[in-house]
C-alpha positions as CSV (number, residue, x, y, z in Angstrom):
1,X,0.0,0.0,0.0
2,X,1.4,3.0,-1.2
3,X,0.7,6.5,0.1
4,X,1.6,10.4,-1.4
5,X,1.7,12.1,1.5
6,X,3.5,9.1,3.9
7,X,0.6,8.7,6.2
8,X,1.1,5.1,5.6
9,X,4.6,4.7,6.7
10,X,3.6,7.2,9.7
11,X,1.2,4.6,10.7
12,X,3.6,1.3,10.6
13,X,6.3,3.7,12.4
14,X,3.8,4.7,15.4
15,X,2.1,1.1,14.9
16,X,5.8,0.1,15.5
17,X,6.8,2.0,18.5
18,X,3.7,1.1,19.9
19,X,4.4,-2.4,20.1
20,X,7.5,-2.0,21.3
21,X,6.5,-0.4,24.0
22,X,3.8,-3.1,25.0
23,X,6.8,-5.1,25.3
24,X,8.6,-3.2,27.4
25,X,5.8,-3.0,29.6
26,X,4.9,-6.8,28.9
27,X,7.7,-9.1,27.8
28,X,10.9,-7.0,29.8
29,X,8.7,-6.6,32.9
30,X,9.5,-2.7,32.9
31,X,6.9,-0.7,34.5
32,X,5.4,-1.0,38.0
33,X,2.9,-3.6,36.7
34,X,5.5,-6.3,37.3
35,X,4.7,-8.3,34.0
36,X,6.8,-10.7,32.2
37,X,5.8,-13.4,29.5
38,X,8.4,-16.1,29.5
39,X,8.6,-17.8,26.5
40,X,11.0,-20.6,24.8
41,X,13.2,-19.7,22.1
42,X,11.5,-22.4,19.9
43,X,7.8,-21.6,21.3
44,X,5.3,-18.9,20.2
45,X,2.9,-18.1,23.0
46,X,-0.1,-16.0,23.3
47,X,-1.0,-14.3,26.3
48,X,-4.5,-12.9,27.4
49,X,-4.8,-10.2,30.1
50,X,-8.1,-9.0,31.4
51,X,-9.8,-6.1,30.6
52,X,-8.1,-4.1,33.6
53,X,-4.9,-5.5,32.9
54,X,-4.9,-4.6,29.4
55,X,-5.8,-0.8,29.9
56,X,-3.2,-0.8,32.8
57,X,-0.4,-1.8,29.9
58,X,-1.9,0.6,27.4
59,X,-1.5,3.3,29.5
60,X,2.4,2.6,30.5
61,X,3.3,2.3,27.2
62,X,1.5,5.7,26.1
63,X,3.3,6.8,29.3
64,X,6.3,5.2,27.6
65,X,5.7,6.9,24.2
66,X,5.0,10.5,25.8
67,X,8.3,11.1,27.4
68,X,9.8,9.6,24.1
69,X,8.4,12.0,21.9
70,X,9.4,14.9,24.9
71,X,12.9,13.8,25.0
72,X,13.1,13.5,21.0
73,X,11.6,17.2,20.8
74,X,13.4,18.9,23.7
75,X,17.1,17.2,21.7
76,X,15.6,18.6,18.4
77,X,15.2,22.1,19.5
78,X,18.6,22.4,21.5
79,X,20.2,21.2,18.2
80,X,18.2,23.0,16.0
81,X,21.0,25.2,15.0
82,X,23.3,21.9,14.1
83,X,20.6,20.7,12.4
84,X,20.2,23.6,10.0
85,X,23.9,24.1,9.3
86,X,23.8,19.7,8.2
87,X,20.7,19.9,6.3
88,X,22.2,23.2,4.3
89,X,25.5,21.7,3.8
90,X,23.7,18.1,3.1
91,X,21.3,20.2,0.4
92,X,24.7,21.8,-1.3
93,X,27.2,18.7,-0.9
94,X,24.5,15.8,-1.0
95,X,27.1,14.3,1.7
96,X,29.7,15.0,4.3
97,X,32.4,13.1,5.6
98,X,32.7,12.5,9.1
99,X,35.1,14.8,9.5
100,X,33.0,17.5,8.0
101,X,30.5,17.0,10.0
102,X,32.4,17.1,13.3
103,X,33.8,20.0,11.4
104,X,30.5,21.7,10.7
105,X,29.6,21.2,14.9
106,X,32.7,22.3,15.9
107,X,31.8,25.4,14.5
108,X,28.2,25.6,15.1
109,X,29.7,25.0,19.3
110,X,32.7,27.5,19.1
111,X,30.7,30.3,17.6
112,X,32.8,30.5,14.6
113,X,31.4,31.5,11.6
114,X,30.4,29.2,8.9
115,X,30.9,28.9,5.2
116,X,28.9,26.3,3.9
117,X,29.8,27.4,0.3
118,X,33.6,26.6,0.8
119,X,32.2,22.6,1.0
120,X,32.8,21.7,-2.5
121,X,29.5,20.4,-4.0
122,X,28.7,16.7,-5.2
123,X,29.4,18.5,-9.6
124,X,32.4,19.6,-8.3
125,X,33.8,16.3,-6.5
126,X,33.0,14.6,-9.3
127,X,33.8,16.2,-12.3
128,X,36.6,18.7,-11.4
């Protein structure tokens, strides 16, 4: 199933982390709930919960998802500034090195000003 505007992937990535936090919750026993499915490496097993139970590890895992998503967006905007300077040298190069990019946030850390235009670009790499 294909999808223009990526609402499809969006779903299998959140259907995804979902999951994975159920099975924190469930499977690693994390969580106050004190939960754990034990199950052989050669078995699959299917495990019910009750009603209570259920809505108990729904809302851990939402708990679980919530500080995620805080942590992601609190990283995002203290970087944002890093994260411009790589997606305009990115747009110009269509790579970096690894030592352009500690390069590049070096820069962005020191202060120092920064010339994205004296990164050659991907034309000039390869045919100059």
């Amino acid at each position: 199933m294909k999808s223009v505007d990526g609402t499809t992937k969006k779903t299998g990535i959140i259907a995804k982390a979902s999951s994975y936090a159920r099975s924190m919750v469930t499977a690693f026993g994390m969580e106050d709930l004190h939960l754990m499915s034990y199950v052989a490496h050669d078995q699959i097993a299917e495990i019910y919960f009750s009603d209570e139970i259920r809505e108990k590890i729904d809302t851990k895992a939402r708990d679980i998802l919530r500080v995620a998503i805080e942590e992601t967006q609190k990283i995002l905007e203290e970087n944002a500034d890093k994260i411009e300077i790589l997606v305009a040298a990115l747009l110009k190069k269509g790579f970096l090195t690894t030592s352009e990019v500690e390069g590049l946030l070096e820069d962005v850390e020191t202060g120092k000003k920064i010339s994205i235009d004296s990164l050659p670009s991907i034309q000039e790499l390869l045919f100059d």
